[in-house]
C-alpha positions as CSV (number, residue, x, y, z in Angstrom):
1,X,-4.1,-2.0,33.5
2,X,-2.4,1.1,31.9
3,X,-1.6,0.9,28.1
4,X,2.4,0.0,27.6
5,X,4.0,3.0,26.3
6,X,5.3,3.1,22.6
7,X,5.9,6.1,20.1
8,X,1.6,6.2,18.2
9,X,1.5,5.1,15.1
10,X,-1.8,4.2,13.7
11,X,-2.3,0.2,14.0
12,X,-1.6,0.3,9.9
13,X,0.3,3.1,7.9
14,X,2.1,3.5,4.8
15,X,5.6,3.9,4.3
16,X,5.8,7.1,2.0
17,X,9.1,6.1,-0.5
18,X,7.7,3.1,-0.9
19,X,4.1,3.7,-2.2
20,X,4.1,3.5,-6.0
21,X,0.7,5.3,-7.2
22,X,-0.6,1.5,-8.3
23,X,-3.6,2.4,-6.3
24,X,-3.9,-1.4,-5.7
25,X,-5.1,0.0,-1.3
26,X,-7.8,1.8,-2.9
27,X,-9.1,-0.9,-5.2
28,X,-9.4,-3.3,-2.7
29,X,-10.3,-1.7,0.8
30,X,-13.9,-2.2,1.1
31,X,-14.8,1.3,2.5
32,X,-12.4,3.3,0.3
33,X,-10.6,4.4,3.8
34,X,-7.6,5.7,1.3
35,X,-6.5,9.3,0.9
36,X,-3.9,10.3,-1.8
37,X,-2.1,13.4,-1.2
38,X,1.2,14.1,-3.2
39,X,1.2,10.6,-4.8
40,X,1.2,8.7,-1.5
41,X,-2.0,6.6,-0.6
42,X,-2.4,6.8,3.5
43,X,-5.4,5.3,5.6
44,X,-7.6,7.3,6.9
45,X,-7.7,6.0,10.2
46,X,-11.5,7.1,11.5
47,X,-12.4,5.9,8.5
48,X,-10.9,2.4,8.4
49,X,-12.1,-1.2,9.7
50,X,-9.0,-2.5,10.0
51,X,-10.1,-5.5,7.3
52,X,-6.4,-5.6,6.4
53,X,-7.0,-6.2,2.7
54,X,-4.4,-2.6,1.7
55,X,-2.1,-4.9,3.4
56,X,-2.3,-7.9,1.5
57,X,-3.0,-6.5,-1.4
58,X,0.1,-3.6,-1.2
59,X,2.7,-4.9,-4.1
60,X,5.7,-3.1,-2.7
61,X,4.6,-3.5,0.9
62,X,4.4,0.1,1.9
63,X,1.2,-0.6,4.0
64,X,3.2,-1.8,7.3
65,X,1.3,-3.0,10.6
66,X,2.6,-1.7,14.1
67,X,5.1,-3.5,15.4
68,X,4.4,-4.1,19.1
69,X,6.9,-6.6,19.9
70,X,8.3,-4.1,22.0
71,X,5.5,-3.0,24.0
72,X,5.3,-6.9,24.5
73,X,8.8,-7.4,25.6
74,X,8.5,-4.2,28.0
75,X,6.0,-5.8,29.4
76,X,7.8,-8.9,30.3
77,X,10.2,-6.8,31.9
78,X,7.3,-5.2,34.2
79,X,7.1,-7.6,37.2
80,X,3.4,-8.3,36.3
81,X,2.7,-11.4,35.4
82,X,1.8,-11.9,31.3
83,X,-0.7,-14.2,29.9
84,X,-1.0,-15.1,26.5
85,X,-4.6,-15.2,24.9
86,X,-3.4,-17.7,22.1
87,X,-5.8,-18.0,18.7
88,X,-7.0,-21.3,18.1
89,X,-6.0,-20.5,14.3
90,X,-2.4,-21.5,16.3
91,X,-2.9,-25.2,14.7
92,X,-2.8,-23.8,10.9
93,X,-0.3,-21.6,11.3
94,X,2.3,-24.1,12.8
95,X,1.7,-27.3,11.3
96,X,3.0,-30.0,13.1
97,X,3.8,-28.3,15.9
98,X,2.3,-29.7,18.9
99,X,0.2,-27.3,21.6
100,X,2.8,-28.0,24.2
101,X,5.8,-27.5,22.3
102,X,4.5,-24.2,21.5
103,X,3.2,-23.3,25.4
104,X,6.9,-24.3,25.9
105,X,8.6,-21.8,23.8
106,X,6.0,-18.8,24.8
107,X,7.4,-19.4,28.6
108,X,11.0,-19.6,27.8
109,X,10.0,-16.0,26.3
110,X,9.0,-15.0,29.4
111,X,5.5,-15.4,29.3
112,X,3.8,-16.4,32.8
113,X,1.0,-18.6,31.2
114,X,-0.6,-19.9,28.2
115,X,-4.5,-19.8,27.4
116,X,-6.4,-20.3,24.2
117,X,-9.0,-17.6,23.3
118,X,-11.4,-20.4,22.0
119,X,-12.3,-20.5,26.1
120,X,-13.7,-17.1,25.4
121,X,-15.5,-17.7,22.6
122,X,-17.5,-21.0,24.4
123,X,-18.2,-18.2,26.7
124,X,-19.7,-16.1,23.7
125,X,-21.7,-19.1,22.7
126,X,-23.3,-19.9,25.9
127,X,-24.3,-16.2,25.9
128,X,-25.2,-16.4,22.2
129,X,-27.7,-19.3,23.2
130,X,-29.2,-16.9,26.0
131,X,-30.3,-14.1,23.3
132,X,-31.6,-16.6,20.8
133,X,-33.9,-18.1,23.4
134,X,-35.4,-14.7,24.9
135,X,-35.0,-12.5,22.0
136,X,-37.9,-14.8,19.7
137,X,-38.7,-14.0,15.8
138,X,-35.5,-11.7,15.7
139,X,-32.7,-11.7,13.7
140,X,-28.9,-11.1,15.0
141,X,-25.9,-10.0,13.6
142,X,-22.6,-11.7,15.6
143,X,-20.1,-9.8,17.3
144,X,-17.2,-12.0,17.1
145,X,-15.7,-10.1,14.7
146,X,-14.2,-6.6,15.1
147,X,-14.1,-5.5,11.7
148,X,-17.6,-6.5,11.4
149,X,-18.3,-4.7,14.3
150,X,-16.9,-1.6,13.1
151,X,-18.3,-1.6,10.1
152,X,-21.9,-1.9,11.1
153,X,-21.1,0.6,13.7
154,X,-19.8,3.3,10.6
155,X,-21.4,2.4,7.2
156,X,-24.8,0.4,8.2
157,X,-25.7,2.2,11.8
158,X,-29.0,1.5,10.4
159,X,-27.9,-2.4,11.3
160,X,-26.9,-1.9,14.4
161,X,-29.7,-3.0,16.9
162,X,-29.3,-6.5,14.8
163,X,-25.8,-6.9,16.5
164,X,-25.4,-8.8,19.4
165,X,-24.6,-7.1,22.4
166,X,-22.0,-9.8,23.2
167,X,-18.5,-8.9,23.5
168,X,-15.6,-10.5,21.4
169,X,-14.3,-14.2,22.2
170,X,-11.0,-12.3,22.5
171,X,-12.6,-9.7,25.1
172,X,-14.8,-12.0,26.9
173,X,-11.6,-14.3,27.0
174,X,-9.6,-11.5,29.0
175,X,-12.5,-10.7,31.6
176,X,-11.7,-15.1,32.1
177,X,-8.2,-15.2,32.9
178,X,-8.7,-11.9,34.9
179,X,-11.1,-13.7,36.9
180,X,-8.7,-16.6,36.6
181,X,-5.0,-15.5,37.6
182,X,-6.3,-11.7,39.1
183,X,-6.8,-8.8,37.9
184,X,-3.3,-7.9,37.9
185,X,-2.6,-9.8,34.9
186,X,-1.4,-8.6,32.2
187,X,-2.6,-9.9,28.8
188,X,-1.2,-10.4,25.0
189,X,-3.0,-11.7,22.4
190,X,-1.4,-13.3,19.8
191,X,-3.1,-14.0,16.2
192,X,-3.7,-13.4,12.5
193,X,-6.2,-10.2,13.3
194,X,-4.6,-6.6,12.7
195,X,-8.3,-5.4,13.8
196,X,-7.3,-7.1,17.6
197,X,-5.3,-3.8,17.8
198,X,-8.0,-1.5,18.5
199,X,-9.3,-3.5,20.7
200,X,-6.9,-3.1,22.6
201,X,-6.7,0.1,22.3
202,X,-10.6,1.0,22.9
203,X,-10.1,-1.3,26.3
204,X,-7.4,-1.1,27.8
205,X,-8.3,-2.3,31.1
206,X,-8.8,-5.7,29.3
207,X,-6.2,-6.3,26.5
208,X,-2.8,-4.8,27.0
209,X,-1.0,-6.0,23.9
210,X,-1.8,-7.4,20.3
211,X,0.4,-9.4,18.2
212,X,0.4,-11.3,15.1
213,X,1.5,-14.7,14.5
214,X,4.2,-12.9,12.0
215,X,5.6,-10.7,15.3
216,X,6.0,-14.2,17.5
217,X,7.6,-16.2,14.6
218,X,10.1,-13.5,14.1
219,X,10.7,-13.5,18.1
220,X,11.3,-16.9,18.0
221,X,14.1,-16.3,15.1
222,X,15.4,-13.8,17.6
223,X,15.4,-15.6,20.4
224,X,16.7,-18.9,18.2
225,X,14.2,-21.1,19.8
226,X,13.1,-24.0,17.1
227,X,9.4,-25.1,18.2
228,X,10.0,-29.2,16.2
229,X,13.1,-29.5,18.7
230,X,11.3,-28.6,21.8
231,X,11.1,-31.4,24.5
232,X,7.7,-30.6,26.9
233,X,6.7,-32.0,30.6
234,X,3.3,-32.2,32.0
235,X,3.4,-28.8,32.9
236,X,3.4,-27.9,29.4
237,X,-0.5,-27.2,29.2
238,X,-3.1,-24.4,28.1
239,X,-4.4,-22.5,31.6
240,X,-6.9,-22.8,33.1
241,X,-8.3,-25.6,31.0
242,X,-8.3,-26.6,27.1
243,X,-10.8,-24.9,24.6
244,X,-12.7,-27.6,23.2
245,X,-15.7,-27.1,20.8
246,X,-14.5,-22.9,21.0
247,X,-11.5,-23.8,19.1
248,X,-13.7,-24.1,15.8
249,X,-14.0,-20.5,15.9
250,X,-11.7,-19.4,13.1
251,X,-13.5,-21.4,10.1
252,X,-16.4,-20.4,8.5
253,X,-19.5,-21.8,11.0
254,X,-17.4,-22.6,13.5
255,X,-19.3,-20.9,15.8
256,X,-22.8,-22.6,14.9
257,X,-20.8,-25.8,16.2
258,X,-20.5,-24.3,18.7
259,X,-24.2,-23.1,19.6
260,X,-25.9,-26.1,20.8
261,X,-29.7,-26.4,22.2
262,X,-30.8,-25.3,18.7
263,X,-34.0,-26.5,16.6
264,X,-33.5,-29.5,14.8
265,X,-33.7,-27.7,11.9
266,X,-30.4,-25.6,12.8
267,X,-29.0,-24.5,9.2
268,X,-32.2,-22.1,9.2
269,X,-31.4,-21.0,12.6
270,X,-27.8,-20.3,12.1
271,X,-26.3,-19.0,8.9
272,X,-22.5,-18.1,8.1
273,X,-21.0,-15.5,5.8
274,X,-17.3,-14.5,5.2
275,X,-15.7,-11.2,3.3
276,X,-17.3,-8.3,4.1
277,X,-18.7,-8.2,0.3
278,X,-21.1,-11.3,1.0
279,X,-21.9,-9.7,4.7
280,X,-23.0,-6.2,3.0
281,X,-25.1,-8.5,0.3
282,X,-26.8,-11.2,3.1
283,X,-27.8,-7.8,5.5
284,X,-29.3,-5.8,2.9
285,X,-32.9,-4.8,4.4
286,X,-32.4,-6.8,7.9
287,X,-35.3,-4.7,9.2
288,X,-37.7,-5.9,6.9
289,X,-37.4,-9.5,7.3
290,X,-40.4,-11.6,8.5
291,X,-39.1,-14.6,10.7
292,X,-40.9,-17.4,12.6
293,X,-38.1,-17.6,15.0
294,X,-34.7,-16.3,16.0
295,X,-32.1,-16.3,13.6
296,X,-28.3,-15.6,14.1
297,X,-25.7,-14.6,11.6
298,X,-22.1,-15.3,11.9
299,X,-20.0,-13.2,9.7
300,X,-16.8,-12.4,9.6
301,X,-14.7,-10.1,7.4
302,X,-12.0,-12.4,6.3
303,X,-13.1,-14.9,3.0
304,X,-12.8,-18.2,4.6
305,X,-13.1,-16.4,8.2
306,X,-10.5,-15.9,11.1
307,X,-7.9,-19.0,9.3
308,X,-7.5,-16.7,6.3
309,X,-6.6,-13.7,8.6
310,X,-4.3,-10.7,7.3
311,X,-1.7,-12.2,9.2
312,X,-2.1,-16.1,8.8
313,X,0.8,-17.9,7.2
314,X,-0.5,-18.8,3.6
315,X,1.3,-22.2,3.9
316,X,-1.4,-24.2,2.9
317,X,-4.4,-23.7,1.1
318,X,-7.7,-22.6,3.1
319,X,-9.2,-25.8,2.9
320,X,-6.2,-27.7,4.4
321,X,-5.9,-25.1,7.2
322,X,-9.8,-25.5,7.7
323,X,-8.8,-29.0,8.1
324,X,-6.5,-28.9,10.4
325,X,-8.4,-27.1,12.8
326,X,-11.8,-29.4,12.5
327,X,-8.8,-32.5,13.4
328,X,-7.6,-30.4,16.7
329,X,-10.5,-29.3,17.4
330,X,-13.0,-31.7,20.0
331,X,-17.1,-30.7,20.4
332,X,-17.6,-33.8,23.5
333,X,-19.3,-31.5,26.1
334,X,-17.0,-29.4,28.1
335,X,-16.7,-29.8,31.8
336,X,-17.6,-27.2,34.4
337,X,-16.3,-23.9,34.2
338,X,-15.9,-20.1,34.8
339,X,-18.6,-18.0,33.7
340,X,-17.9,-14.4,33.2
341,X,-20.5,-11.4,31.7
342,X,-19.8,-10.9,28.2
343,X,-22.4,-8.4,27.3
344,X,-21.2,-5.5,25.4
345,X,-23.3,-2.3,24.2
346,X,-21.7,-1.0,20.6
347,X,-22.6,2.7,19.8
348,X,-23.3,3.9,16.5
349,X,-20.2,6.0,14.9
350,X,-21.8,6.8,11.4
351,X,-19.0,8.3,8.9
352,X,-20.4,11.4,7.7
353,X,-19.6,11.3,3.4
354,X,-20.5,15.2,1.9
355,X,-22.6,15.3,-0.9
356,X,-22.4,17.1,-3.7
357,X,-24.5,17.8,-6.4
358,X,-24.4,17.0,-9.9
359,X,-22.9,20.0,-11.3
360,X,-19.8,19.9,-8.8
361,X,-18.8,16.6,-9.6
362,X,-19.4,17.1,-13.5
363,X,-16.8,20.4,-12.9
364,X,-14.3,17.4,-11.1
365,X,-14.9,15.2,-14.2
366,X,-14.0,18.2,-16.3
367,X,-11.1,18.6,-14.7
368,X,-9.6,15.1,-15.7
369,X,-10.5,16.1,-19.2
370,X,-14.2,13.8,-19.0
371,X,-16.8,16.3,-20.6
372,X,-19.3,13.7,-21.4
373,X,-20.9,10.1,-19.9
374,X,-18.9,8.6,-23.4
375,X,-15.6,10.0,-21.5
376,X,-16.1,8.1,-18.1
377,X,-14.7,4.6,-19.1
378,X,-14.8,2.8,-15.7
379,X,-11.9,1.5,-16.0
380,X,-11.1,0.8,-12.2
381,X,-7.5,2.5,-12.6
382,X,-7.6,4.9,-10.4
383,X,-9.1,2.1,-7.7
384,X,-12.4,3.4,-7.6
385,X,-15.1,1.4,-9.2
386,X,-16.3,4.3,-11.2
387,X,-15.5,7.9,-12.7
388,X,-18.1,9.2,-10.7
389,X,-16.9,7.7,-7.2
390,X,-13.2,9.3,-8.1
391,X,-14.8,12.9,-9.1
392,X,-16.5,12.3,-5.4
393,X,-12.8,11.5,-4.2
394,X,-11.6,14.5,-5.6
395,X,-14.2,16.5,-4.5
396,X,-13.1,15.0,-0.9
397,X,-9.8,15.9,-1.3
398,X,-9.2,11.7,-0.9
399,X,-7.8,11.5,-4.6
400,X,-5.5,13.0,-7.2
401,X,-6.0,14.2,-10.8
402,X,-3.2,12.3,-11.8
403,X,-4.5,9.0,-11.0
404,X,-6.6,8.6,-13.7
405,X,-4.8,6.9,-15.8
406,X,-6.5,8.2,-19.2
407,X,-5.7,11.6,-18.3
408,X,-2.5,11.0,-17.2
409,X,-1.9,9.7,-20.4
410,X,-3.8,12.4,-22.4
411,X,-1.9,15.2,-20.5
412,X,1.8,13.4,-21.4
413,X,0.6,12.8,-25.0
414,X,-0.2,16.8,-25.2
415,X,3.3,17.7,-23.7
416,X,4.7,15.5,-25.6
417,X,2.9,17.3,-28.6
418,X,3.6,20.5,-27.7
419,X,7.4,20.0,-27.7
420,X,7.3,18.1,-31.0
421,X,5.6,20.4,-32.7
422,X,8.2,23.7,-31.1
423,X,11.2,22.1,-31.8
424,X,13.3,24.0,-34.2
425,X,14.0,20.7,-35.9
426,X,12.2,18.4,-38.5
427,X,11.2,15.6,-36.4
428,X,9.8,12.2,-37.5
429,X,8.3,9.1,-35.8
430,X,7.6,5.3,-38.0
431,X,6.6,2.5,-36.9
432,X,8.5,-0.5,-37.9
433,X,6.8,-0.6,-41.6
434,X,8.4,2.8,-41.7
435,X,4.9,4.6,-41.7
436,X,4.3,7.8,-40.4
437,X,2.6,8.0,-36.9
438,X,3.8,11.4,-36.1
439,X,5.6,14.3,-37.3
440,X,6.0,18.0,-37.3
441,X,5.8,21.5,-39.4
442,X,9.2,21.9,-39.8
443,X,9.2,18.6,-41.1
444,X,6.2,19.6,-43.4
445,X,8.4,22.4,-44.0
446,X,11.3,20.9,-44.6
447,X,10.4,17.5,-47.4
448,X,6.3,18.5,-47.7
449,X,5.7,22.0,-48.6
450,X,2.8,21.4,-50.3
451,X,1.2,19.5,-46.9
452,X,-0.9,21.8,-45.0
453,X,-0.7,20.0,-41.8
454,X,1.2,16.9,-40.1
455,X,-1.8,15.4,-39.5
456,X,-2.1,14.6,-43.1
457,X,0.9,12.7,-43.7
458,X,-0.2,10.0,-40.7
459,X,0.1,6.4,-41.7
460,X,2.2,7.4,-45.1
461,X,5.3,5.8,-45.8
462,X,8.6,7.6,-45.3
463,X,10.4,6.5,-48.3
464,X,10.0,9.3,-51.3
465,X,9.5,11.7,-48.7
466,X,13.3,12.0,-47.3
467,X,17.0,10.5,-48.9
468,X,18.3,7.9,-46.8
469,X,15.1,5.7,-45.6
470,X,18.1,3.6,-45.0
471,X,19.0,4.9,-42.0
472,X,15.9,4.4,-40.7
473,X,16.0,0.5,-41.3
474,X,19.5,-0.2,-40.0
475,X,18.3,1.6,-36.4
476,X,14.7,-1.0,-36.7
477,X,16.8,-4.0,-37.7
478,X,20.0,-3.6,-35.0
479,X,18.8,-0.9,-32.4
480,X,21.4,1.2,-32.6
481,X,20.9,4.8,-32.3
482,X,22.7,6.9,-35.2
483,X,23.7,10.2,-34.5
484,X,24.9,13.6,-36.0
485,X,24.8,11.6,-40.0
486,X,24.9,14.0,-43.1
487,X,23.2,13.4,-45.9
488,X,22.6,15.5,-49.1
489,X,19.1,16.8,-49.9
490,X,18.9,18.9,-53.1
491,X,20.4,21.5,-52.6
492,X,21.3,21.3,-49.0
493,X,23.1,19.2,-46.6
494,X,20.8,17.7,-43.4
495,X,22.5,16.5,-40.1
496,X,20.4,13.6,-39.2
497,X,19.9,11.4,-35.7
498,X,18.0,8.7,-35.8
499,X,17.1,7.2,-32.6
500,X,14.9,3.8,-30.9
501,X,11.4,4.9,-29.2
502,X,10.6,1.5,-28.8
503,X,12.8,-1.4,-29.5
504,X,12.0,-2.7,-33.5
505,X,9.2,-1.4,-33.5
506,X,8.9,2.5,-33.6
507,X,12.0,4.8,-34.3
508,X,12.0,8.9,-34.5
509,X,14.6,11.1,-36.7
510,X,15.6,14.5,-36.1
511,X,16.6,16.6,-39.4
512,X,18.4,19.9,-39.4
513,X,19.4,21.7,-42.2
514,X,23.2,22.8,-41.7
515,X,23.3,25.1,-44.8
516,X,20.8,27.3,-43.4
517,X,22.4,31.1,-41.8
518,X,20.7,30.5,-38.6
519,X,22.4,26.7,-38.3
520,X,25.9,27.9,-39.1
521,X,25.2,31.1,-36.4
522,X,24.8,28.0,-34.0
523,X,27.7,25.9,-34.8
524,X,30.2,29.0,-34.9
525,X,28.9,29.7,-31.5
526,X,29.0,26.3,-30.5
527,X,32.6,25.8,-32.0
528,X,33.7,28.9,-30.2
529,X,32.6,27.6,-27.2
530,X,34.5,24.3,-27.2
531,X,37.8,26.5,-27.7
532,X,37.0,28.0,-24.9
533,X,37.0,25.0,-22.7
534,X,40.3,24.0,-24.1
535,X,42.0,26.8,-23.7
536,X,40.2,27.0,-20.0
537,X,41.6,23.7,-19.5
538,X,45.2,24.1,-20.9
539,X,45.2,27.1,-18.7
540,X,44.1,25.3,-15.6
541,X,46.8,22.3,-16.2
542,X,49.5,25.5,-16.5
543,X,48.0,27.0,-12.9
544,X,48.1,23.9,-11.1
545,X,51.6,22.8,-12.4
546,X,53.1,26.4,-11.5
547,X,50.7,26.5,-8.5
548,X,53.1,25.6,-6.0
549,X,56.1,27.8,-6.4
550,X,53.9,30.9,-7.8
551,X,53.9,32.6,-4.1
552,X,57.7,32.5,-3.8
553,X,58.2,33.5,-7.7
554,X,56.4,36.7,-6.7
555,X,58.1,37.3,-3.4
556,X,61.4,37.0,-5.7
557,X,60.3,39.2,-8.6
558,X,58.5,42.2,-6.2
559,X,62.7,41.7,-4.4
560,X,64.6,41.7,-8.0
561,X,62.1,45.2,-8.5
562,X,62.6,46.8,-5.6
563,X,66.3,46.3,-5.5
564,X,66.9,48.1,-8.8
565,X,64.3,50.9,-7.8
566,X,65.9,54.5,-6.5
567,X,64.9,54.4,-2.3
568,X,62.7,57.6,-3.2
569,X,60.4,56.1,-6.1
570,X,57.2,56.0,-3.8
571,X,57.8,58.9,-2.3
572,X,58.4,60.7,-5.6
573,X,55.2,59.1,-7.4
574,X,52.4,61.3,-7.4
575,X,49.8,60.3,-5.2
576,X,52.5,58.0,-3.3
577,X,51.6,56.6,-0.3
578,X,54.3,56.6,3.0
């Protein structure tokens, strides 16, 4: 069952010109799997669960998903036969749509044979029932879902004998229709779980290819197939047989509906949790817990569970998809059939975070201008939860100076500041009551001698301090920038620009003094220059018209010379060449 081939690309990634330093991945990823490096935010791979959330919560959907539709349609193109392992979260995602017309439309793609994956989760919960009964007074973590999975296996390792050695629905699904059609088959999943991905990738001799319900409705597109104008026959069926109380898998307890043979008093037996927040909350100190009998623990990373998957339609709310499913779905016993092994062993593959002590990450702090606890405001901007978490990012080389925001914003303010107070001019800024909220010394210089720093004149009101306050109000009132205006002042004459910062509301003015030596240096220089041009232009306008003929004008001159020149000129020239 060799993987198909396809160029790698990790199972989610970012596309580069689209990232837009919002920080939104980092915020919302659960495990901070997010490294920034020159303003982009990419996944660290060994480090990610493949939750999905950077996906769903990405603004400007840079974070992308593999597309393996093409590994799918090579496939198809193979000679091997290809199942589908369909997701019984297939009835909220095409509403109205009945099971046939869509087993239909997967065969005319190509597809040898449909079967729902809820067969391999009755599998799990047959096995499920197994544990509970010879493993007494413990408690147990489920394995249904991957990203749960993964992130026992790498942030709670300390959970990890609680997890069920039981392997996926999806997984123990593949070992059925193996056992089912040969083992020859080959098998595509098709769901709202990104995480199904790396499954496939970790077994390959089970699960060839992964798509989402996103890849097969834009297939269909392609392929102009319309699922409501399907007509079905009797052959038109799920292989080998119909899921029945399996297909409640995707809502939140569906698999403790599942589980039958259970004390009467089952809700203490059997608990549900969804979103990896609650999970991290209801496992906190597992191995401490005193029980009078076996307890299991469905949990799955998705809020809602496997309905509300990365890649489930939001069509509907959750509660109408949950519906949906609880209508399709039937719990009457099952009839006889196929039992496979489904027992899995999962390894512990601890992420290794570097500490550092409290001096490093005050020196990180430091440098994002936070000298004191009073400076770390926890403001969530930068995504992480805390200043101290982002110095640790920094430290880890997972995060930027830049994106904290109140340093950003500090650092532009002091460039901004810096080339205020150098300009050459007398520069203003007034808010729309024409207050002062910044200026500079030149400006002190210029209509407050007697002020000994710009500071000073903050929040005072322009008018007595400059002629033509005017100016000022026309530009607050209309918006329109006025430039290169002279006005007298004393004994001098200013050229003034006054210009919008922010639309009605705060305007700046430039000032120069065009009396002053220096000024007049600048404008006869300036003057000089413009001349220049012209007369660079006139001359280029003169070239281009006499452009053409100026190679046969001098062919003719150098003739009209050379005919009126004695034959022994060059000869007779000192230093004359023969």
């Amino acid at each position: 069952m060799g993987q198909h081939d396809t160029v790698h690309r990790d199972a989610i990634y970012t596309e580069p010109r689209e990232c837009q330093d919002c920080h939104k991945c980092i915020r919302e990823c659960p495990v901070k799997a997010i490294r920034v490096q020159d303003t982009v935010a990419r996944v660290v791979p060994e480090q990610c669960i493949m939750c999905g959330n950077c996906v769903l919560a990405c603004p400007r959907n840079a974070k992308q998903v593999r597309d393996d539709l093409p590994a799918a349609q090579q496939l198809l193109t193979s000679g091997r036969r290809v199942v589908v392992s369909l997701a019984p979260s297939f009835v909220s995602q095409f509403p109205g749509i009945r099971p046939a017309q869509l087993i239909q439309a997967l065969k005319r793609l190509g597809f040898y044979a449909v079967s729902e994956t809820a067969l391999g989760a009755q599998q799990v919960s047959a096995s499920v029932r197994t544990l509970m009964n010879s493993e007494p007074k413990q408690a147990w973590i489920s394995s249904a879902c991957p990203v749960v999975v993964d992130y026992i296996s790498k942030y709670k390792p300390d959970c990890l004998p609680h997890l069920s050695a039981i392997l996926s629905p999806l997984l123990s699904h593949c070992k059925l229709l193996r056992a089912h059609f040969g083992e020859d088959v080959a098998i595509v999943f098709i769901g709202p779980c990104i995480a199904k991905k790396k499954e496939a990738e970790q077994h390959p001799e089970l699960l060839d290819v992964v798509l989402t319900f996103e890849d097969l409705e834009h297939w269909l597109n392609e392929e102009g197939i319309a699922l409501d104008a399907l007509l079905t026959t009797a052959a038109d069926c799920f292989e080998p047989a119909a899921a029945q109380e399996g297909a409640l898998y995707p809502i939140e307890g569906g698999m403790g509906r599942g589980i039958v043979g259970l004390s009467k008093d089952a809700d203490a037996r059997f608990m549900s949790f969804s979103g990896l927040a609650n999970i991290e909350q209801a496992i906190a100190g597992i191995d401490a817990w005193k029980l009078d009998e076996s307890l299991f623990l469905e949990m799955t990373a998705c809020a809602g569970s496997c309905v509300n998957g990365p890649k489930a339609r939001r069509n509907a709310s959750v509660a109408q998809r949950r519906y949906n499913i609880v209508s399709y779905a039937s719990t009457a016993e099952n009839p006889e059939e196929a039992s496979v092994r489904t027992t899995q062993t999962y390894a512990p593959r601890p992420i290794t975070q570097d500490e550092y002590t409290e001096m490093q990450l005050k020196e990180a702090l430091r440098t994002v201008g936070k000298y004191t606890s009073e400076d770390e405001l926890n403001c969530g901007g930068c995504g992480y939860d805390s200043c101290r978490e982002f110095a640790h990012a920094l430290m880890a080389a997972k995060a930027e100076r830049m994106m904290c925001a109140t340093y950003t914003r500090k650092l532009a303010q002091k460039k901004a500041n810096a080339l205020l107070q150098r300009m050459p001019s007398a520069v203003v800024i007034v808010n729309d009551q024409l207050k002062i909220i910044e200026c500079n010394a030149n400006f002190l210089r210029l209509f407050a001698e007697d002020v000994e720093s710009p500071a000073q004149l903050e929040g005072m009101a322009l008018t007595g301090l400059i002629p033509s306050v005017s100016l000022f109000r026309r530009v607050l009132e209309s918006g329109e920038d006025i430039v290169g205006h002279d006005v007298r002042f004393e004994r001098s004459i200013l050229n003034a620009s006054i210009f919008t910062i922010e639309p009605h509301s705060v305007v700046g003015g430039i000032f120069q003094d065009i009396t002053e030596p220096a000024f007049q240096k600048e404008q006869i220089i300036e003057r000089a220059r413009e001349v220049i041009q012209k007369n660079l232009k006139t001359v280029q306008q003169i070239a281009y018209l006499l452009g053409e003929n100026a190679a046969d004008s001098e062919i003719i001159l150098n003739s009209i010379v050379k005919s009126f020149s004695p034959e022994d000129a060059d000869e007779d020239a000192p230093g004359g060449q023969h």
